[in-house]
Legacy VTK file of the C-alpha trace (Angstrom):
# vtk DataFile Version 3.0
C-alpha trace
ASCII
DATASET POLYDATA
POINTS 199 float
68.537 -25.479 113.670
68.867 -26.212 117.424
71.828 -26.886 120.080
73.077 -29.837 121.386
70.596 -29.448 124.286
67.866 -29.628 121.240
66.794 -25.572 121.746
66.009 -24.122 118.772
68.568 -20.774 118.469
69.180 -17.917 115.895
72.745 -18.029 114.440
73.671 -14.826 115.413
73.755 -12.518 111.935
77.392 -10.629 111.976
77.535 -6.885 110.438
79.761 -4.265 110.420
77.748 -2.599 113.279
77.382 -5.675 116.327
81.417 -6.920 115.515
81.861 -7.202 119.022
78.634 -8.376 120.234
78.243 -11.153 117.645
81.925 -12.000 118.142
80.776 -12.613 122.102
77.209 -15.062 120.717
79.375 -16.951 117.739
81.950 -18.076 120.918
79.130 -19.433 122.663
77.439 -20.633 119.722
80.804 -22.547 118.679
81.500 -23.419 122.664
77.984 -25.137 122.607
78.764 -27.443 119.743
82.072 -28.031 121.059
83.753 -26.878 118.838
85.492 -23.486 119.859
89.064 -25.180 119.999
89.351 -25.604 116.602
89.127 -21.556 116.125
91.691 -21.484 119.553
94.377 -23.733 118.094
93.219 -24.863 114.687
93.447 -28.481 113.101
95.998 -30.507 114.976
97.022 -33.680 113.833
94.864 -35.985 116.373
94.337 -39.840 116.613
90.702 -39.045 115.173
91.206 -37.103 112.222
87.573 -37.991 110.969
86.122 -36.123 114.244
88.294 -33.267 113.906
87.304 -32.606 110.426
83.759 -33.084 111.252
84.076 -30.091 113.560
85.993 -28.120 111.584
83.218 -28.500 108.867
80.145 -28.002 111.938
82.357 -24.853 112.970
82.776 -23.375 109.059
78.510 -24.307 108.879
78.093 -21.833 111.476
80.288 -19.305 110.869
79.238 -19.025 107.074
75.471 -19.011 108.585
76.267 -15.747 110.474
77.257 -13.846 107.331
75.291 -11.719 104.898
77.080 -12.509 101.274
79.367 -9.488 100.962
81.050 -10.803 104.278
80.821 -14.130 102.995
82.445 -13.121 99.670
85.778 -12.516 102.407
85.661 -15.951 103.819
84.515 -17.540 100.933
87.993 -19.245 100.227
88.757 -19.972 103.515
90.006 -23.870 103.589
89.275 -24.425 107.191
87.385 -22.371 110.303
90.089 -20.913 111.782
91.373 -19.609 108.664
87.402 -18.313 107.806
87.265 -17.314 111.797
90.625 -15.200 111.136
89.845 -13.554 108.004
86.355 -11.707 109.287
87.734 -10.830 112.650
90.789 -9.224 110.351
88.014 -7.305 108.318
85.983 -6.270 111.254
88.885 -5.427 113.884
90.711 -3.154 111.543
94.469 -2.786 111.719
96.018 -1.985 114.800
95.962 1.970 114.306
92.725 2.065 113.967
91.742 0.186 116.875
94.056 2.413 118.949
92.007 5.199 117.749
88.626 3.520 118.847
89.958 2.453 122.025
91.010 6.419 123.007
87.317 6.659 121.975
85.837 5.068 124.153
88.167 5.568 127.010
87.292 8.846 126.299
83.418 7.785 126.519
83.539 6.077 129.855
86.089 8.873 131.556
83.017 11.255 130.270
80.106 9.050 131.407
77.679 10.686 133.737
74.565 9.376 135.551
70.922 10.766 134.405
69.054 12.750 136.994
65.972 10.028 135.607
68.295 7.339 135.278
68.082 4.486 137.508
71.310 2.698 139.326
70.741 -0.570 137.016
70.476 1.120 133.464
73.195 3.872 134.113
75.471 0.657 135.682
74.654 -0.976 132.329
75.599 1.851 130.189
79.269 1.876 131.912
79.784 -1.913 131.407
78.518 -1.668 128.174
81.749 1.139 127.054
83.701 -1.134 129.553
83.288 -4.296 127.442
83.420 -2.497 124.181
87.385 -1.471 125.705
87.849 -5.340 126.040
87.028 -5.871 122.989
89.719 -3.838 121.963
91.915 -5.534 124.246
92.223 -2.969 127.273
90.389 -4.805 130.197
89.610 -2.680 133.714
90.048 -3.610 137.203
86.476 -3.601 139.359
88.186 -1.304 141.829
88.730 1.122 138.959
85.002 0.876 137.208
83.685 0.887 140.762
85.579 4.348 141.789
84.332 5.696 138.086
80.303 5.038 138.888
80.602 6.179 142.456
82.116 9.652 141.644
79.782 9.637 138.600
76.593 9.084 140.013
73.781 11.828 140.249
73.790 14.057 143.462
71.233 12.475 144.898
73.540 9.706 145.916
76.440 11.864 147.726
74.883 10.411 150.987
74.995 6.724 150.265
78.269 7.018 148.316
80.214 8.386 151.364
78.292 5.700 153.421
79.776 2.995 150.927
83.454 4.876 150.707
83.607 4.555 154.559
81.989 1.257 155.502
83.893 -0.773 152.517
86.719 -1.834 151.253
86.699 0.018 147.390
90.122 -1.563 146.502
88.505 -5.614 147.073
84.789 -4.373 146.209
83.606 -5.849 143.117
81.001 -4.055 140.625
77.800 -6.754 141.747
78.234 -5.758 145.015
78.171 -1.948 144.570
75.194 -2.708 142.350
73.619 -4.379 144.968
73.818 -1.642 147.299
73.216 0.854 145.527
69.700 -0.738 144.022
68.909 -1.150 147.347
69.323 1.827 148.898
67.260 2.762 145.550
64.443 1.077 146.540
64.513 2.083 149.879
64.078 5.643 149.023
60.933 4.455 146.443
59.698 3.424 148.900
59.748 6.118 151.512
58.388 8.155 148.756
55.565 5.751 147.882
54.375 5.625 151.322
55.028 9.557 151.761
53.505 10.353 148.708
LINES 1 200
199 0 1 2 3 4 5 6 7 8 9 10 11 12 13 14 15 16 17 18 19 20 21 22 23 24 25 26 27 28 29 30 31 32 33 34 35 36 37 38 39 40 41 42 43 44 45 46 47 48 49 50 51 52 53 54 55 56 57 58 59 60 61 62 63 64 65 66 67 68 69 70 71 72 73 74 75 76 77 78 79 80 81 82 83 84 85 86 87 88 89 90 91 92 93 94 95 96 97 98 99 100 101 102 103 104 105 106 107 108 109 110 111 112 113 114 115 116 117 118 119 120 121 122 123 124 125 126 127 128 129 130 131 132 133 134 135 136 137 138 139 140 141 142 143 144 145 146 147 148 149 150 151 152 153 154 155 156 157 158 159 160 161 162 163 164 165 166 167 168 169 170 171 172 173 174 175 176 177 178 179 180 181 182 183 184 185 186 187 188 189 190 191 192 193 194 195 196 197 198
């Protein structure tokens, strides 16, 4: 099967493990055959009924394509998308208790996160956006200012320099996470190459 563009794509597979992440691909998935509204706001009553029900049926395609069969058993007498859409993310979401409890979980995670002394700036950033957009998920989004005051106080020693550099030359209330990336990979590479050319 391919897009609208004609590029061949896997429909992403959905299991209890990569919820979130294959929640994130079947949006896109469903945005690029334009037909992500229907799952927003359902079947409406429109002037072209035909076209709406031809996306409704595209939409239930895909979403039945990114199920093994015991998830499709839960969908399986779902009359329209949004109905087929809103049953799995019931199933995989939990109720709301338990989704408090994995939200204190990972806001537990990312208050506990700590840089590698072999880590690099890029993967240790990655690791905090990946708890980050595991707690939006789960419906609890953070500010930049507040995931870019967790990786500077988290980062390995090594960095004390260019962090008080960055806390006094910036403004960390307005500073957004790509920017303290960039700086930070930067001064990264600087120091590689000091050593290269040392060493």
């Amino acid at each position: 099967m391919s897009n609208t563009n004609g590029i061949p794509f896997q429909v992403p597979m959905l299991t209890k493990q990569n919820y979130g992440s294959c929640c994130i691909r079947m949006k896109a998935l469903l945005g690029d055959y334009d037909v992500w509204e229907i799952m927003e706001s359902g079947i409406k009553k429109e002037k072209d009924a035909a076209t709406t029900k031809k996306k409704d049926q595209k939409a239930l395609t895909l979403i039945h394509q990114s199920l093994d069969e015991k998830i499709s058993e839960k969908v399986a007498n779902a009359i329209n998308s949004k109905q087929a859409w809103d049953i799995f993310q019931t199933s995989f979401k939990g109720l709301d208790k338990v989704k408090k409890v994995r939200f204190q979980t990972l806001r537990g995670e990312f208050e506990l996160l700590l840089m590698k002394e072999s880590e690099s700036v890029s993967d240790y950033i990655s690791r905090v956006l990946a708890v980050v957009n595991q707690m939006k998920r789960y419906g609890k989004v953070l500010n930049d200012d507040r995931v870019v005051a967790k990786i500077l106080r988290s980062l390995d020693s090594k960095y004390n320099y260019i962090v008080v550099a960055i806390e006094e030359s910036k403004d960390l209330d307005t500073m957004i996470i790509d920017e303290l990336a960039g700086s930070l990979q930067a001064h990264e590479e600087k120091v590689e190459e000091i050593k290269t050319r040392v060493g």
